[in-house]
N, CA, C and O of each residue as an XYZ file, in Angstrom:
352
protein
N       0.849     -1.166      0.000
C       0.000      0.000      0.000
C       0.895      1.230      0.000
O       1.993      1.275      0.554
N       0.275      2.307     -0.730
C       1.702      3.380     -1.267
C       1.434      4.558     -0.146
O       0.211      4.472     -0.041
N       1.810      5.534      0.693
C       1.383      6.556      1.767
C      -0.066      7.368      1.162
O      -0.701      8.022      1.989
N      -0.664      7.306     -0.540
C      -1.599      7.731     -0.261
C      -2.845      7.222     -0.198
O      -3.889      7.864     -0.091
N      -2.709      6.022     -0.266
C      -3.896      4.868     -0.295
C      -4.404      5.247      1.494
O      -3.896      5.843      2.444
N      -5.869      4.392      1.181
C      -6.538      4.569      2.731
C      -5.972      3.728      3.136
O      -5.332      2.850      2.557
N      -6.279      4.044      4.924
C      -5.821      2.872      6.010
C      -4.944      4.005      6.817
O      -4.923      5.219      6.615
N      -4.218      3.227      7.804
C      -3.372      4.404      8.733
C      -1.727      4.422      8.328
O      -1.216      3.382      7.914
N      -0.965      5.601      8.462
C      -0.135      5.352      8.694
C       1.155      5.053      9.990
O       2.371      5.046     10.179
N      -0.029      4.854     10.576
C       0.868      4.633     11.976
C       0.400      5.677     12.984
O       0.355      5.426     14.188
N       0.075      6.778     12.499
C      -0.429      8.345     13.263
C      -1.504      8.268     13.834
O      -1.708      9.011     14.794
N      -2.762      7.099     13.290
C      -3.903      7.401     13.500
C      -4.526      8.192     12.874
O      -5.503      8.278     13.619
N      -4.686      8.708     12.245
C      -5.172      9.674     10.925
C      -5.171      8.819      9.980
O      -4.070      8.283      9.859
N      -6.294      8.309      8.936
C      -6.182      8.038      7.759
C      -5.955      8.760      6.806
O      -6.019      9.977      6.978
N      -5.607      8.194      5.448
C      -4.894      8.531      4.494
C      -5.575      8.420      3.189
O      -6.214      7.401      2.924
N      -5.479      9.419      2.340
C      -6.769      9.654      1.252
C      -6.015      9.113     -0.088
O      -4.786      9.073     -0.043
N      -6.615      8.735     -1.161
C      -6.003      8.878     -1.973
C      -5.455     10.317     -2.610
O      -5.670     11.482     -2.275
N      -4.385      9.529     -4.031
C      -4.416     10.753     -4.372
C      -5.155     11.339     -5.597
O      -4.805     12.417     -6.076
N      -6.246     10.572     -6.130
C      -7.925     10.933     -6.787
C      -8.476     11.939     -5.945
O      -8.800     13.082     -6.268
N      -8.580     11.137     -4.310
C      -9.500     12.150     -3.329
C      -8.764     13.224     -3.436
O      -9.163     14.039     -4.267
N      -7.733     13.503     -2.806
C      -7.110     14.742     -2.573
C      -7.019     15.887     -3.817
O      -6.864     17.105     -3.725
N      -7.166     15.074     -4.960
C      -7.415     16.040     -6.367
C      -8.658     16.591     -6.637
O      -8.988     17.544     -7.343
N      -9.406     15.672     -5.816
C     -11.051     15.794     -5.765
C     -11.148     17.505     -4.817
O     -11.844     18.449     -5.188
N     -10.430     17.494     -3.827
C     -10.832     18.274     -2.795
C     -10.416     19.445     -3.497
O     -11.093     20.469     -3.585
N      -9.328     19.276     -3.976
C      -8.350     20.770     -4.447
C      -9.156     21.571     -5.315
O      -9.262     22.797     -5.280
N      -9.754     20.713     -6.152
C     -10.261     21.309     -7.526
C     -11.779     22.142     -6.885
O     -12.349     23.062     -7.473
N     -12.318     21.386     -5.222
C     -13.618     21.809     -5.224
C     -13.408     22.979     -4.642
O     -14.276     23.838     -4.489
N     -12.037     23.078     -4.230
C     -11.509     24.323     -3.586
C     -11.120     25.452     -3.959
O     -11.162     26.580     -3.468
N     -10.542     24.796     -5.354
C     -10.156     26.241     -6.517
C     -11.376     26.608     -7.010
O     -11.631     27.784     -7.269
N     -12.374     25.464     -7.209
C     -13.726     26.012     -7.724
C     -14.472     27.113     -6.616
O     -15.005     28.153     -7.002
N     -14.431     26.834     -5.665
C     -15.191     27.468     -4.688
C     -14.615     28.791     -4.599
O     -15.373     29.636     -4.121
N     -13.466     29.180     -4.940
C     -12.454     30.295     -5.062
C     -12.758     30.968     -6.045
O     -12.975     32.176     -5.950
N     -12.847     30.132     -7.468
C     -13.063     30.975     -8.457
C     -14.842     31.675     -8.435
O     -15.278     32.644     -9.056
N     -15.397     30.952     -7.689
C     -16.836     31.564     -7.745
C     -16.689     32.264     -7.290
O     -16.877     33.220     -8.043
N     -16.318     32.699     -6.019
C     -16.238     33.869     -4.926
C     -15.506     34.758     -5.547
O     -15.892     35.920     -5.420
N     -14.769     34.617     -6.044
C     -14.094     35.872     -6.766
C     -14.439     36.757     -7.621
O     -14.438     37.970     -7.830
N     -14.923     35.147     -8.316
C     -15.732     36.187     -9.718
C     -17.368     37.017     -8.980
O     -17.699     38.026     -9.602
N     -17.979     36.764     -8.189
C     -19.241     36.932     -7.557
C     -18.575     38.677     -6.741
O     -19.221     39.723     -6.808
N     -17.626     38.582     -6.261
C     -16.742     39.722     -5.604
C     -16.261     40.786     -6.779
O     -15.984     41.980     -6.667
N     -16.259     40.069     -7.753
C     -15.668     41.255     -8.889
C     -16.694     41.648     -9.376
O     -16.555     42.853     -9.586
N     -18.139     41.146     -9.833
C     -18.859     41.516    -10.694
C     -20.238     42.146     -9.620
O     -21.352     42.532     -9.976
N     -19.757     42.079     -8.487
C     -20.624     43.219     -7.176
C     -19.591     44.510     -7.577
O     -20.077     45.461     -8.190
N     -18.625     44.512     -7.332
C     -17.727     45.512     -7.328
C     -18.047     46.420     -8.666
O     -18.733     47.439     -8.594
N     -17.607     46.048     -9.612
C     -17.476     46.509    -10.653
C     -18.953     47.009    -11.415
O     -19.083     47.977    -12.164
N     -20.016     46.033    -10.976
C     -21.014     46.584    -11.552
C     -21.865     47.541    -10.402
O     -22.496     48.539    -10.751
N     -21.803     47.195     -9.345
C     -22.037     47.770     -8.640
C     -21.739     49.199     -8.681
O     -22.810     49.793     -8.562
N     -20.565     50.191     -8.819
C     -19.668     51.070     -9.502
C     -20.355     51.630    -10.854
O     -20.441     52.819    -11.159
N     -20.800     50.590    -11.559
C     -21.078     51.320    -13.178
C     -22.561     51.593    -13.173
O     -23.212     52.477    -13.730
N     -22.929     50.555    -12.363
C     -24.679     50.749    -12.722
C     -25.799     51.896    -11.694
O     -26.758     52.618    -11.968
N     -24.949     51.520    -10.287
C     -25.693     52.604     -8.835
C     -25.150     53.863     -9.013
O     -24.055     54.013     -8.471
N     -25.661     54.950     -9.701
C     -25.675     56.137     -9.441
C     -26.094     56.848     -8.122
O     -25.409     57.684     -7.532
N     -27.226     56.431     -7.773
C     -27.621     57.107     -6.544
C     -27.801     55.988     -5.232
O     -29.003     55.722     -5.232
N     -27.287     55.397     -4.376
C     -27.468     54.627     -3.549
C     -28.428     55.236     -2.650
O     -28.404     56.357     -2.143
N     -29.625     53.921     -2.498
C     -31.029     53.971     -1.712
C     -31.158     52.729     -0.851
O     -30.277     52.098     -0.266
N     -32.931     52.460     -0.936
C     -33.183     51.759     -0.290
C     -33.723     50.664     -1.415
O     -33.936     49.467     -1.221
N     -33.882     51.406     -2.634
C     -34.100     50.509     -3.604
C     -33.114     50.666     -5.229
O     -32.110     51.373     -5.322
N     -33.538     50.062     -6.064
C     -33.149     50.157     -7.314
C     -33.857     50.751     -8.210
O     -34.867     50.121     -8.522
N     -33.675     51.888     -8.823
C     -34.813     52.208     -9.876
C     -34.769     51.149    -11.169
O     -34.092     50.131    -11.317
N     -35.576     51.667    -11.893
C     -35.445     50.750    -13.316
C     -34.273     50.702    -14.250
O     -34.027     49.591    -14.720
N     -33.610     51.567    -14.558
C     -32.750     52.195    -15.004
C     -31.113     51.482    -14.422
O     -30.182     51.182    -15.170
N     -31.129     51.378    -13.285
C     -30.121     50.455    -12.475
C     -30.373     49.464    -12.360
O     -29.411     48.696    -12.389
N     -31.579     48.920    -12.188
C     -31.994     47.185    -12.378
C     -31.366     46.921    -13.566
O     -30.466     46.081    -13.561
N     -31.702     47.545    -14.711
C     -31.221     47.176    -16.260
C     -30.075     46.762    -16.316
O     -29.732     45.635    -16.672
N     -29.226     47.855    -15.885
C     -27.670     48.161    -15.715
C     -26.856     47.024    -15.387
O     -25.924     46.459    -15.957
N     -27.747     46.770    -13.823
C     -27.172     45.312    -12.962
C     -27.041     44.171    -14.198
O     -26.104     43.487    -14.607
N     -28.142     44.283    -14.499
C     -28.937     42.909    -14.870
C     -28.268     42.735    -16.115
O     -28.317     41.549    -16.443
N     -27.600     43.517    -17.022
C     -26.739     43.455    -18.542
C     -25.405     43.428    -17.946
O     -24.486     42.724    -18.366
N     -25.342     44.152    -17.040
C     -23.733     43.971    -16.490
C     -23.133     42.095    -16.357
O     -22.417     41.327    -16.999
N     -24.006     42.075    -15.057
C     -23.651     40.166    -15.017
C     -23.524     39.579    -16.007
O     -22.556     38.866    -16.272
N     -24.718     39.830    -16.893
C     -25.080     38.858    -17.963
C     -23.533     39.042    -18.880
O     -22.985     38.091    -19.438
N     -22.963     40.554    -18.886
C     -21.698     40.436    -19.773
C     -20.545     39.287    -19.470
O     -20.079     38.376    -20.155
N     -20.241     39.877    -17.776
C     -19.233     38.643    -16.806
C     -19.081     37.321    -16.725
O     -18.121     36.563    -16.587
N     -20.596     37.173    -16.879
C     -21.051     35.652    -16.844
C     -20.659     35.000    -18.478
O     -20.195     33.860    -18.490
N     -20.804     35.555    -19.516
C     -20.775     35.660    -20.628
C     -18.900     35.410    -20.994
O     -18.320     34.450    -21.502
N     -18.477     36.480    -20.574
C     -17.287     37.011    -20.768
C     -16.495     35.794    -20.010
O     -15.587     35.273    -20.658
N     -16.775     35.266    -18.612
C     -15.869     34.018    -18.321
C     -15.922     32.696    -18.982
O     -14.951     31.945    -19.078
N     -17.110     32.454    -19.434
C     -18.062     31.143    -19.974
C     -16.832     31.034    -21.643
O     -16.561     30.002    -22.258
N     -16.381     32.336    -21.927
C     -16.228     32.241    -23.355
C     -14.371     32.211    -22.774
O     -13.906     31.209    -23.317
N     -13.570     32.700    -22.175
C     -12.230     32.600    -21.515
C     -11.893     31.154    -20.616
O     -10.786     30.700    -20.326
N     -13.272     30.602    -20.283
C     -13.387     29.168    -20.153
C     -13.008     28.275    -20.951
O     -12.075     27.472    -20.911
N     -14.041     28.537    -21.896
C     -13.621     27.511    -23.352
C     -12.314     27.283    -24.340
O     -11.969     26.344    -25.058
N     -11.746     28.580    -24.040
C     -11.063     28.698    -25.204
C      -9.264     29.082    -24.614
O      -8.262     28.918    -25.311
N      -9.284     29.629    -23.121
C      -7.810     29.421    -22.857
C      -7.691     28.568    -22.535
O      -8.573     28.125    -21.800
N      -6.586     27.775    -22.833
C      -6.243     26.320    -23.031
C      -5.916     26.017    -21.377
O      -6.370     24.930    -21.021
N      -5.249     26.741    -20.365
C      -4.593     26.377    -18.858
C      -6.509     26.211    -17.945
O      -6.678     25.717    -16.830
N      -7.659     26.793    -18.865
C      -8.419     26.157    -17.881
C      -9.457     25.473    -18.204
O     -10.535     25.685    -17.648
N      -9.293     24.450    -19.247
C      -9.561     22.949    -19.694
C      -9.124     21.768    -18.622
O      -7.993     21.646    -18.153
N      -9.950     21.154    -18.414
C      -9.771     20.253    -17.426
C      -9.190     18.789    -18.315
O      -8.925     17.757    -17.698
């Protein structure tokens, strides 16, 4: 059995593979890249679209919001596909 296979190594702590441990990383960079991107596209649209900060949104800034994301969301979906380092 190789140190990353299950079972103990003597410590008492078991031992993951190394599938699992690729498993975890990736749900970790994923969970990173959401938050980030969710943090940039508050920021940034937030900035372009709220002219007057209230208690609500007029129509005019709903729009704003609402084409803004749709660009980000758009704009990563297509830098997804096509730069080659983030192909799985």
């Amino acid at each position: 059995m190789d140190s990353f296979s299950t079972g103990s190594s003597g410590t008492g702590s078991p031992q993951i593979s190394t599938e699992e441990l690729m498993n975890q990383v990736k749900v970790q960079l994923s969970q990173a890249y959401v938050q980030e991107f969710i943090e940039t596209v508050q920021e940034k649209c937030f900035v372009r679209c709220i002219t007057k900060p209230g208690s609500s949104l007029s129509g005019s800034e709903s729009s704003c919001i609402s084409r803004c994301v749709d660009r980000y969301i758009e704009a990563t979906s297509i830098v997804g596909t096509t730069h080659p380092k983030c192909k799985t």
